[in-house]
N, C-alpha and C positions, 0 to 999 in steps of 0.2 A: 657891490652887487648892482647891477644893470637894472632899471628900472623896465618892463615887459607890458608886451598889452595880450589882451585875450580874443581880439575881432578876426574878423574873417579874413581873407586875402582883399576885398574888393572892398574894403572899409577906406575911407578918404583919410588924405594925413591929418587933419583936423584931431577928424574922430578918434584916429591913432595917437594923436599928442595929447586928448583930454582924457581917455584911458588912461597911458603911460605918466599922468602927472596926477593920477589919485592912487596909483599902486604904493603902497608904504612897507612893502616888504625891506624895500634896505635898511629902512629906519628898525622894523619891528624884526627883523631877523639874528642881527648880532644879541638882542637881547634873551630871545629865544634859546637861542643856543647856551646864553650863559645859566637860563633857569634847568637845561636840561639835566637831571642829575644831581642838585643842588642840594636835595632829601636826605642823599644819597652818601655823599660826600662829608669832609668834615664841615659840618654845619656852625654857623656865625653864634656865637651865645645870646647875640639878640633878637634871635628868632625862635627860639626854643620855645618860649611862652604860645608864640601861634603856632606852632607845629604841635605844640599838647593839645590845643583849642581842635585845631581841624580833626585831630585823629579822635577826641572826645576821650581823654586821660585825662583831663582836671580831677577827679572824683579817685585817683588812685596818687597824688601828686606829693598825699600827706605822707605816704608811707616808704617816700623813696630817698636818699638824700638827695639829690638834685633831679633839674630836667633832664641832662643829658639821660642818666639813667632812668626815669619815665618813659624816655623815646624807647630806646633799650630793650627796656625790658617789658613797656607795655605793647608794644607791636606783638611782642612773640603770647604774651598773657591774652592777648586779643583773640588769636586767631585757635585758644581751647578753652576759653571763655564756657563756663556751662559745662564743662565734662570735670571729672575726679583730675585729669592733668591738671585745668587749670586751679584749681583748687593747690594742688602742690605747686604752682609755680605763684601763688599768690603769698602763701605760705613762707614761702625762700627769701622774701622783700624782710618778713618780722624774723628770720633765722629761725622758723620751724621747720618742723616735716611731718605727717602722717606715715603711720606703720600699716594702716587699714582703713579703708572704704567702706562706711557698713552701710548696706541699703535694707532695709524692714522688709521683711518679706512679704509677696506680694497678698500672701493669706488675710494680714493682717488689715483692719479700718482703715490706721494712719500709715499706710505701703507707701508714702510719700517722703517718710520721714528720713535722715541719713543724721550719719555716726564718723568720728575721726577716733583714732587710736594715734593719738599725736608720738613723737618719736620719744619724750622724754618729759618729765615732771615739768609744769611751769616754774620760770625764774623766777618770778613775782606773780600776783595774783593782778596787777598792772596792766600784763599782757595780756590776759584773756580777752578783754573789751577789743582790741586790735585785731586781734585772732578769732573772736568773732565779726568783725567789721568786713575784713578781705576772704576768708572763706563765705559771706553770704554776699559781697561782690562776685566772686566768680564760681558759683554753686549751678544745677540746673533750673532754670526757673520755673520749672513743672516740681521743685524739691523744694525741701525747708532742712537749713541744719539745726539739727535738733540739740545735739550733746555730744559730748567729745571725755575721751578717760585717757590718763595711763598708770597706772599701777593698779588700781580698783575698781573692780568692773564685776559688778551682779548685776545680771539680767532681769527683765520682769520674767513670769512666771505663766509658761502655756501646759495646758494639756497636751498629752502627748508630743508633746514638744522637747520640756525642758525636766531632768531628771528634780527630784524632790532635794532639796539642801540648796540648789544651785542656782536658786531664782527668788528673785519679789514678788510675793502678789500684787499683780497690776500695776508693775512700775522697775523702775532699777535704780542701783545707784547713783547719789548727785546729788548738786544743791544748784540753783540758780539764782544768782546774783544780780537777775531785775525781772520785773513782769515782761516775758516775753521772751526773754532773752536763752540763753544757750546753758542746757544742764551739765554741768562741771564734775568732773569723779577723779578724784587721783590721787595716789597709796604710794606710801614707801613700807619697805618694810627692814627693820635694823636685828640683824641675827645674831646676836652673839655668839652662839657657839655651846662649847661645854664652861661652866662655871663648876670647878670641883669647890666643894663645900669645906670650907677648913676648919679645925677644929677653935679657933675663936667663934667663929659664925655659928656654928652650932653652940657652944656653950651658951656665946646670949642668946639661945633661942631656947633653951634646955634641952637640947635634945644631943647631947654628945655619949655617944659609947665610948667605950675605949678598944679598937682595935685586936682584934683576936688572931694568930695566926692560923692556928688550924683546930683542928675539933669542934668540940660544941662550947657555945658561946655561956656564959656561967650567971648566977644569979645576980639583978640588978637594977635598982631604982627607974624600971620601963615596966611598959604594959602586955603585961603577959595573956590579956585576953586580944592581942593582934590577930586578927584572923588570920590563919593559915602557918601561924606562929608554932614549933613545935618543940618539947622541951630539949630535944637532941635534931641538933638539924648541921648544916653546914654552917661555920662562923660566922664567914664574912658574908654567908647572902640572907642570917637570921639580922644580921646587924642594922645592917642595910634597910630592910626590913626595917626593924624597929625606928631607925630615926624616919625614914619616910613615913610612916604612921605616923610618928610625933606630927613633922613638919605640916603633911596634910589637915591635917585637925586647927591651921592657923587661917586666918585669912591672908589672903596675898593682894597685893597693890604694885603695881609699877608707877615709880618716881621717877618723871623728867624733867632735869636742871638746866639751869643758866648757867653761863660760864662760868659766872663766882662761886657755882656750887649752890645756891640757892634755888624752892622747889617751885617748880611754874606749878604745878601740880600732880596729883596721883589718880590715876584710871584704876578698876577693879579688872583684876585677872579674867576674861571672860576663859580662859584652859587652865587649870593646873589640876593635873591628875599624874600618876606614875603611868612610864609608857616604857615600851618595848621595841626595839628596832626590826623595821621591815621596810624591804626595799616597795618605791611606791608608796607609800602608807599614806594617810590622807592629812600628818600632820608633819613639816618639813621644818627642821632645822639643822645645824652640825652639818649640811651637808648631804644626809639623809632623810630616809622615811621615818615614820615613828606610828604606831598603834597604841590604843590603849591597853594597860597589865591588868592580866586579873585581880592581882595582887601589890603592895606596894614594895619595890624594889630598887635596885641603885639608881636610878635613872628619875626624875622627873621635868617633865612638859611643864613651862611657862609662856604662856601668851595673850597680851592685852592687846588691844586694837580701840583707840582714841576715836570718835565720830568726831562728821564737819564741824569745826569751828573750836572745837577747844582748846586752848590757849593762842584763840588767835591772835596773829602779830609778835608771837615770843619766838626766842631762837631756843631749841636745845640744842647743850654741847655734849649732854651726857644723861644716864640714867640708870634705875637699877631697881633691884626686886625687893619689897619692904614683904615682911613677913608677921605678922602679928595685930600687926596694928590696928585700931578701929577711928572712926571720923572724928574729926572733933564737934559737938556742937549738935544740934539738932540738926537733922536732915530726914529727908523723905526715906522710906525705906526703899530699900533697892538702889540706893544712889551708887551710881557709874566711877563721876568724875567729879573728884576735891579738887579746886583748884586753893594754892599757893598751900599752906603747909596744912593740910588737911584734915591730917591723920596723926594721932600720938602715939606712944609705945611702940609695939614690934620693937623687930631687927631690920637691918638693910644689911643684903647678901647680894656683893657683888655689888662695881661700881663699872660702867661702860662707855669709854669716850667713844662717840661719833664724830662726824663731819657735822659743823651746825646747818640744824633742818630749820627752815621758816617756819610756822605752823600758822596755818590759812583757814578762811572758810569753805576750803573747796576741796582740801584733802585728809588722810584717813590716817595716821600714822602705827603700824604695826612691829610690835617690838614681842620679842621670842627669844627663850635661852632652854638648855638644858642644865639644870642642875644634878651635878654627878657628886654623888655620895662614896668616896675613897677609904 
């Protein structure tokens, strides 16, 4: 490239030659050209480091495996930085997702507050700290995240707002795992299904009939003052009948084990009543709805529900409905939850492998069967 001057027509050669010998464009031009684009291009691995610097990604560099993916993926996190997108594209870095946005309505004091409905139970309770770390990286900064659920999720509790059953007073589900830090909620629930009651199970419980085929059911070691009981009635639903009475009159616990079969511990039944099928119904298991029966009949609702933290750190593989039993040992009245073997006597009716569940400080574990009286 030709070295140039910038003077007028009537500039002396002098003047022309001490112009033309401070122009450094031929020296600074090839280099130019080579910087153009260089961002752009596949870039050198030893510049990575100041290409995170200038763009101001050190502060997200932990959560990526390399720089190249920094560059990557922080340019485009940059530029929704502050909205609910970039919240999900921060998200994507630890293999989360959010199902829901929840902003507080603006009625409310804390209308600043926001809510995640993540895609799926946490793999570890490890992850949270992380998944709180990058969602309040790329949150609005006029917002705070407040709390995040999936599986369990009660709301606080507003006038006119929120229907009566379906809310906290002054609060909602969760536990928070530091001062400051992000309220935690999350529910599985394990359904077993129908468990028909056989006739061992019943016998160790005392409560075995013996099968009628038709007519009326005949005189025999049960309680004939069952309400609703009648000396001539249809067999099999006097029958039925009778051992539900029995089995109702016990207390119920559900048992959740370790792989070897042994008990992490026992929860108290917070449902077991006889129920009735209805589509809808406000109690779901089998697949269906379920109502409470006026009276007790083939069918009975089982359901406990474990609060935060119990047996935290144990895996269950397995569990099932103990029937009779009482605690061992002195405890407070009303106690919930035995943990390791609790409770003595009863029956145990029904055993139920699962997939092993972690059980955490952060979530609820719900487990429901029907037991059907054959």
């Amino acid at each position: 490239m030709d070295r140039v001057h910038l003077l007028p027509g009537n500039a002396t050669p002098l003047e022309r030659a001490v112009s033309e010998s401070v122009d450094r464009l031929p020296e600074l031009v090839p280099g130019v050209d080579e910087l153009r684009g260089f961002k752009f291009a596949p870039v050198l691995p030893g510049i990575l480091p100041w290409l995170v610097v200038e763009y101001g990604l050190g502060v997200i560099s932990q959560y990526l495996p390399d720089l190249a993916s920094v560059i990557e993926y922080g340019l485009r996190w940059q530029r929704v930085k502050g909205t609910p997108q970039g919240v999900a594209e921060s998200l994507t870095w630890v293999h989360y997702a959010f199902a829901t946005f929840y902003e507080a309505p603006v009625r409310r004091t804390r209308w600043h507050l926001y809510e995640l409905e993540l895609d799926r139970l946490r793999d570890s309770e490890d992850d949270l700290a992380t998944i709180e770390a990058v969602v309040r990286l790329s949150g609005p900064a006029r917002s705070e995240f407040y709390r995040a659920w999936n599986g369990y999720n009660v709301r606080e509790h507003e006038w006119s707002y929120t229907r009566w059953g379906h809310g906290i007073w002054g609060d909602n589900s969760g536990v928070f795992l530091h001062a400051g830090g992000v309220k935690w909620s999350f529910g599985r629930t394990f359904d077993a299904g129908f468990h028909e009651l056989t006739e061992a199970e019943l016998t160790a419980l005392g409560a075995w009939v013996e099968p009628v085929e038709d007519g009326s059911i005949s005189w025999g070691p049960f309680p004939w003052s069952t309400p609703g009981l009648q000396w001539v009635s249809d067999a099999a639903a006097s029958r039925a009948q009778i051992i539900a009475t029995a089995l109702l009159a016990k207390n119920c616990w559900i048992g959740v084990y370790r792989e070897d079969g042994s008990p992490i511990g026992f929860r108290k039944a917070r449902v077991y009543r006889p129920v009735i099928a209805l589509f809808g119904g406000y109690y779901q298991a089998a697949g269906q709805g379920w109502i409470a029966a006026d009276a007790p009949g083939a069918n009975i609702y089982v359901e406990a529900l474990m609060d935060f933290g119990e047996g935290e750190s144990e895996t269950v593989h397995s569990w099932s409905v103990s029937l009779g039993g009482a605690p061992v040992g002195a405890h407070p009245p009303g106690i919930m939850w035995l943990a390791g073997a609790g409770i003595s006597g009863g029956s145990i009716v029904g055993g139920f492998n699962i997939a092993p569940a972690l059980l955490g400080k952060t979530s609820r574990e719900r487990f429901r069967a029907i037991l059907k009286i054959v």
